[in-house]
C-alpha positions in Angstrom: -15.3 16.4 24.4 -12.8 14.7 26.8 -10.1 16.2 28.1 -6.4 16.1 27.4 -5.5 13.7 30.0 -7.8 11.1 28.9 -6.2 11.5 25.6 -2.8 11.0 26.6 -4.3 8.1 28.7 -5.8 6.8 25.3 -2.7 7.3 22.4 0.5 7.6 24.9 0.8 11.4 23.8 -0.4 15.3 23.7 1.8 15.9 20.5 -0.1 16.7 17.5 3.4 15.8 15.7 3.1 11.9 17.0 -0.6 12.1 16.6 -0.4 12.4 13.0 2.4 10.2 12.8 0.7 7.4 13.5 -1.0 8.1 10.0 1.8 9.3 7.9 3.9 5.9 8.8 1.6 4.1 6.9 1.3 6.4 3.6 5.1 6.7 2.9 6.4 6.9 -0.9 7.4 3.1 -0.7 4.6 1.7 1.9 1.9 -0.2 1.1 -0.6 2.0 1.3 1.0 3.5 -1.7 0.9 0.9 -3.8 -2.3 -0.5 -4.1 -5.5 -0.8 -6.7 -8.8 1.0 -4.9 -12.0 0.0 -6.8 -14.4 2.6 -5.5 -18.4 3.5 -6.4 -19.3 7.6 -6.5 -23.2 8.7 -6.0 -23.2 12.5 -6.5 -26.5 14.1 -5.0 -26.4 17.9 -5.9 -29.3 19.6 -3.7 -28.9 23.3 -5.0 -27.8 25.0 -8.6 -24.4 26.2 -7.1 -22.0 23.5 -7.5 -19.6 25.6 -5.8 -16.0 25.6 -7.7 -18.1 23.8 -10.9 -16.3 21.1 -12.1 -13.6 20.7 -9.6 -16.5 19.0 -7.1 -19.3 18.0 -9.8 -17.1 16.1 -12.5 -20.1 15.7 -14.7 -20.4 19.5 -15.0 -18.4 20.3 -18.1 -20.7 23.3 -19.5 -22.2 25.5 -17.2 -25.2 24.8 -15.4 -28.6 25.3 -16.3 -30.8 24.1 -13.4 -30.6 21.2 -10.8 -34.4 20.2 -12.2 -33.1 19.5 -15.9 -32.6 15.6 -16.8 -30.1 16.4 -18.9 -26.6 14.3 -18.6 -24.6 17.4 -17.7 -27.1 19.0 -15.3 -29.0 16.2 -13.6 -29.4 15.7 -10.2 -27.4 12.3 -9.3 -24.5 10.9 -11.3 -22.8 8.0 -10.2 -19.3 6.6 -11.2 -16.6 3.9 -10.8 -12.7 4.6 -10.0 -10.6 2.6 -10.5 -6.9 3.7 -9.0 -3.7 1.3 -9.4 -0.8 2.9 -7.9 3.0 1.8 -7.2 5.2 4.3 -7.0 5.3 6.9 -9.9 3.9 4.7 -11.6 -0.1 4.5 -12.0 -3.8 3.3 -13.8 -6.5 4.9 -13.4 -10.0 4.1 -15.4 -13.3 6.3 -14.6 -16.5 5.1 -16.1 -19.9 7.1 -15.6 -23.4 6.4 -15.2 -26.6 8.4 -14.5 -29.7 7.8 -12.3 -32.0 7.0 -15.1 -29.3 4.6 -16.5 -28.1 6.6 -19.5 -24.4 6.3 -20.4 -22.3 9.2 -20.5 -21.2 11.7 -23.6 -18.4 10.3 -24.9 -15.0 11.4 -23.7 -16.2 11.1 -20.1 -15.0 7.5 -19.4 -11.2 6.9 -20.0 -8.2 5.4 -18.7 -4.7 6.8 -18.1 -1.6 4.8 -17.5 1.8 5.8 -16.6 4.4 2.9 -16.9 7.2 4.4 -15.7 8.2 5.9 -19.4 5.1 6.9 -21.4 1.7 7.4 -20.8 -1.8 6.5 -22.6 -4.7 7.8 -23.0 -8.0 5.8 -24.0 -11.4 7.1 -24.2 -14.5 5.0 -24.0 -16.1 3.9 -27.6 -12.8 4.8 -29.2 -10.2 2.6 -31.1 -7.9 5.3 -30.1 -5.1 5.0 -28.2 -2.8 8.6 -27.0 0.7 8.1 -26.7 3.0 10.7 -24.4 6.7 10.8 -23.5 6.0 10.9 -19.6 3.3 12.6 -17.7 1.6 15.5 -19.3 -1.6 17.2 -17.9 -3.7 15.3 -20.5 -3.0 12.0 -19.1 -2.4 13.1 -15.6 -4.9 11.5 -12.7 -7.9 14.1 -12.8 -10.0 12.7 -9.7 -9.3 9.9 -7.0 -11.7 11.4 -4.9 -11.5 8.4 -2.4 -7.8 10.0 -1.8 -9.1 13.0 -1.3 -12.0 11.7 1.2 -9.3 9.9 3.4 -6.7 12.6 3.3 -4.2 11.0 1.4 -5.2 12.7 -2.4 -2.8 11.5 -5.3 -3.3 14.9 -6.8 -0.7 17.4 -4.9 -0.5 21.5 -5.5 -2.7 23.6 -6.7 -6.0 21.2 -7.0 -8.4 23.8 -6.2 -10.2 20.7 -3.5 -7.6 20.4 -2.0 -6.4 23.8 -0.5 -8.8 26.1 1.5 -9.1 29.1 -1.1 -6.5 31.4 -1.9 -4.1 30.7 1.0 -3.3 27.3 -0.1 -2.4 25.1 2.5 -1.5 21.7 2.9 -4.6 18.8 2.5 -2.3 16.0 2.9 -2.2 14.1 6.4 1.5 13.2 5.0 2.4 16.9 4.2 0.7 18.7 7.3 2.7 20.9 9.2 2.2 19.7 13.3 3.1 23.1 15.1 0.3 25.1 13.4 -2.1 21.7 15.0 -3.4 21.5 18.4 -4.9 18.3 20.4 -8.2 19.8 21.8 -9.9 16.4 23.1 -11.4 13.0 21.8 -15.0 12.0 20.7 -16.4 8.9 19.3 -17.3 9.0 15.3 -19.7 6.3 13.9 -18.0 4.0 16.9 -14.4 4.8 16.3 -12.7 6.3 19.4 -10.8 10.1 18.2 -8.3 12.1 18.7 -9.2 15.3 18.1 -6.9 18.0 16.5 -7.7 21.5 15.5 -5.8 24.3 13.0 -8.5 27.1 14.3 -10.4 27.9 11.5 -9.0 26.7 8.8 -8.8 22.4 9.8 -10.8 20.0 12.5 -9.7 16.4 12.2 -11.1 13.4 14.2 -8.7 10.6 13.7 -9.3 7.1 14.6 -6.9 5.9 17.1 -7.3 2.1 16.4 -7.6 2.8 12.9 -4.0 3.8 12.3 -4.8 7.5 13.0 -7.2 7.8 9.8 -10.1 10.6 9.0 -12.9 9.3 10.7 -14.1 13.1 10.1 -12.8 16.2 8.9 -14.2 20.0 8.4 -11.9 21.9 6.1 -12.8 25.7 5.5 -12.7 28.2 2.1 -10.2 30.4 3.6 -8.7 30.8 7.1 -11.3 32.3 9.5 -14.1 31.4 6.2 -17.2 29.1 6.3 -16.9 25.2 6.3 -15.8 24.0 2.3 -16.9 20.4 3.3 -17.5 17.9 5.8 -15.8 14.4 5.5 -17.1 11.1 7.4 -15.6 7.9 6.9 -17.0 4.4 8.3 -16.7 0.6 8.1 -12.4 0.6 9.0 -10.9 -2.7 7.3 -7.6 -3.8 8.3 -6.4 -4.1 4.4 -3.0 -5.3 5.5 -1.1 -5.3 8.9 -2.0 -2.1 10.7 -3.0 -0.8 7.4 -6.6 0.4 8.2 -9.0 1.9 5.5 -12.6 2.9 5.6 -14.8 1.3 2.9 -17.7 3.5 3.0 -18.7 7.4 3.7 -19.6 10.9 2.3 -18.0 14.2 1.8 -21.0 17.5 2.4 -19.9 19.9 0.6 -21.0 23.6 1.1 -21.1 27.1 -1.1 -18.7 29.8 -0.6 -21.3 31.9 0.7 -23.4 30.1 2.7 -27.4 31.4 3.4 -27.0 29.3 6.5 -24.8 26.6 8.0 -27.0 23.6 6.5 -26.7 25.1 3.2 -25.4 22.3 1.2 -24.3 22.1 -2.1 -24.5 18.3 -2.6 -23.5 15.3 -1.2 -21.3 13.2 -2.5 -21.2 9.5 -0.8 -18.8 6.4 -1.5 -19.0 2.7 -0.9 -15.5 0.7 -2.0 -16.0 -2.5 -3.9 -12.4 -4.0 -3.7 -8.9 -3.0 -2.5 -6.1 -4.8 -3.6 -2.8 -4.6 -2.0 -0.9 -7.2 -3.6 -0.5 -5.8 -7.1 0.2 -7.4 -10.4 3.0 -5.7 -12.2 1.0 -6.2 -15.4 -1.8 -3.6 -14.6 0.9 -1.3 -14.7 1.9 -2.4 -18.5 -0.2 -0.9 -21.9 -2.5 -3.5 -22.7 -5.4 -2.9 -24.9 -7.3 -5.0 -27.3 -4.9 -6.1 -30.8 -5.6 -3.8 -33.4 -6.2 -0.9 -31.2 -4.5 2.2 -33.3 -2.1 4.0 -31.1 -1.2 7.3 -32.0 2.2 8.9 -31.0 1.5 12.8 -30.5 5.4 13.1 -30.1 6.7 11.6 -32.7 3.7 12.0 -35.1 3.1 8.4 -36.3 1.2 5.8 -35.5 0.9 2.3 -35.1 -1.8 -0.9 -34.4 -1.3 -2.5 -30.8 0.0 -6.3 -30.8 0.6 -5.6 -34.3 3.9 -3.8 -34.4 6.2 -6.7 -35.5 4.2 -7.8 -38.1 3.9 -4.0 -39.4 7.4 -3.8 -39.1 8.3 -6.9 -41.3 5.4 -5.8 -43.7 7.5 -2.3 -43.8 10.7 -4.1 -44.9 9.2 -6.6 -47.6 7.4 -3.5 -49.0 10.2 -2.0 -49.1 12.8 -4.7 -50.6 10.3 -5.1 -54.0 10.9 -0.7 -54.5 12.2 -0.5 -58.0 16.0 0.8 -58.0 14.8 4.0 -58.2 12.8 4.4 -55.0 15.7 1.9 -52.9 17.6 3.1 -51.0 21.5 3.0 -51.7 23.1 -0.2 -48.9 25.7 2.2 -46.8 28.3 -0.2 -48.9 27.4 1.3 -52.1 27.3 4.7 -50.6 30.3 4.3 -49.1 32.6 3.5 -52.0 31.1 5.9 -54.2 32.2 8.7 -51.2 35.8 6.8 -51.9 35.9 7.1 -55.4 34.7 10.5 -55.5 37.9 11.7 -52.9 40.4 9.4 -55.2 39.3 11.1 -57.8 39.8 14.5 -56.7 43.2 13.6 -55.5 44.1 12.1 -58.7 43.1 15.4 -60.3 45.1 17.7 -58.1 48.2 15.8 -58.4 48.0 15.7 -62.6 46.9 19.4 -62.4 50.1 20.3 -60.4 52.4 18.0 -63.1 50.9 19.9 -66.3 51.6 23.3 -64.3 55.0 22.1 -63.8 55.8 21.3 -67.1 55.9 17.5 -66.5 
């Protein structure tokens, strides 16, 4: 470890605050980092039957495991996947399709797509003609994953993601929502090549960030609780300047570790990455529903549904259907109603003033 000097000698400071700046200017709400489509490839390798907090690490776990040996889909020992995250503001895709060692594809329900456009948001699953229609975000179409976020310290999910606090106490994952006074610079090393400031929330948080990288996690050790065992250990490699000063790594791993550990190489699993494109440049159309004509989409609002690219055409169908209605299933033109509401008050008048002559004799 070197010492503090060489470290100011290296990034200009001994503030953990300007440290970790140098990472948070690139990830604001409106930067480029936050807008940007990540195309990224998951292996899971689980090494022991206690996937720690179940399906919050192991996506593929859905029922309850029965033994790291099993083939099975749900229980097998390696499962791979593909996200695919496009992000601009609130706004957001985000597709997830899975695949298995030995090839076989997943139950379906597994791979889908979300989309937020700004107003509603869809839901497709895989296999399905089906499309989900919400008013706004609901937790059914919300981003369930982006575990490349998650690797680099920048996860889209916020709050109460149980992989993204350190057990019960809760604390802040996010380089961008870290709080610097509870940080201290202990030194520097060198990661995989990438020269490091190091920074240090005693036991709870150990970051190495890569000075020439922008300040991203070239390594990380997060803990269960404060003072608890490791949770997991991040590395990231292979830095790529994706835009100016915009640095991201492109391949790595996350160990992750039980809550009670028989010994401090007791893994879990391992769960390694290895990005196939990002795009920084995006086309506004990604962000727009798009989905094969004839694709039925079903409004769980409103309670109707109706066939994508095809909603003109039903439309117009709609109105000559209902033009040739016989004159007892029209409906009355607003004219017609209308007058008859006119008639209806002339006549009453008419009948109060006549009413009022024969009582007065005249």
């Amino acid at each position: 470890m070197i010492s503090l000097w060489v470290v100011a000698m290296i990034v200009g400071t001994t503030e953990p605050s300007e440290v970790i700046g140098l990472s948070r200017e690139n990830w604001k709400p409106a930067s480029k980092a936050r807008q940007a489509r990540v195309e990224c490839e998951f292996r899971l390798e689980i090494r022991r039957d206690d996937p720690a907090l179940g399906n919050i690490y192991f996506p593929n776990s859905s029922q309850p495991r029965k033994g790291v040996a099993e083939k099975s889909w749900k229980s097998g020992p390696q499962t791979m996947w593909l996200e695919d995250l496009v992000r601009v503001g609130d706004r957001y895709r985000f597709r997830v399709d899975f695949r298995t060692s030995d090839g076989s594809e997943a139950p379906a329900g597994f791979d889908r797509m979300v989309l937020f456009d700004g107003t509603s948001s869809w839901v497709k699953t895989a296999k399905k003609r089906l499309v989900l229609r919400y008013d706004g975000v609901v937790p059914q179409s919300g981003i369930s994953m982006d575990y490349y976020g998650d690797i680099i310290g920048h996860p889209w999910l916020k709050g109460k993601a149980t992989r993204n606090t350190a057990g019960d106490i809760e604390e802040k994952y996010d380089l961008y929502d870290l709080d610097p006074t509870r940080y201290s610079i202990i030194g520097s090393e060198n990661v995989a090549g990438e020269d490091c400031v190091v920074l240090q929330r005693a036991g709870l948080d150990k970051l190495w960030l890569a000075t020439r990288r922008g300040g991203e996690v070239a390594k990380r050790e997060w803990s269960w609780t404060d003072g608890g065992p490791i949770k997991r250990r991040i590395t990231n490699t292979d830095f790529r300047e994706v835009s100016e000063d915009l640095w991201m790594p492109w391949k790595g791993s996350m160990e992750i570790f039980p809550k009670n550990p028989k010994n401090k190489n007791d893994l879990v699993g391992v769960l390694r990455y290895n990005i196939l494109k990002i795009t920084i440049d995006i086309n506004d159309n990604l962000l727009k529903p798009d989905f094969p004509v004839g694709t039925v989409v079903y409004d769980v609002v409103r309670g109707d549904q109706f066939e994508f690219g095809r909603e003109k055409e039903q439309m117009d169908t709609a109105v000559a259907k209902a033009a040739g209605y016989g004159p007892a299933f029209r409906r009355t033109p607003w004219w017609r109603r209308t007058s008859v509401i006119v008639l209806a008050l002339l006549s009453g008048i008419i009948g109060v003033v006549l009413a009022l002559r024969i009582r007065n004799g005249g």
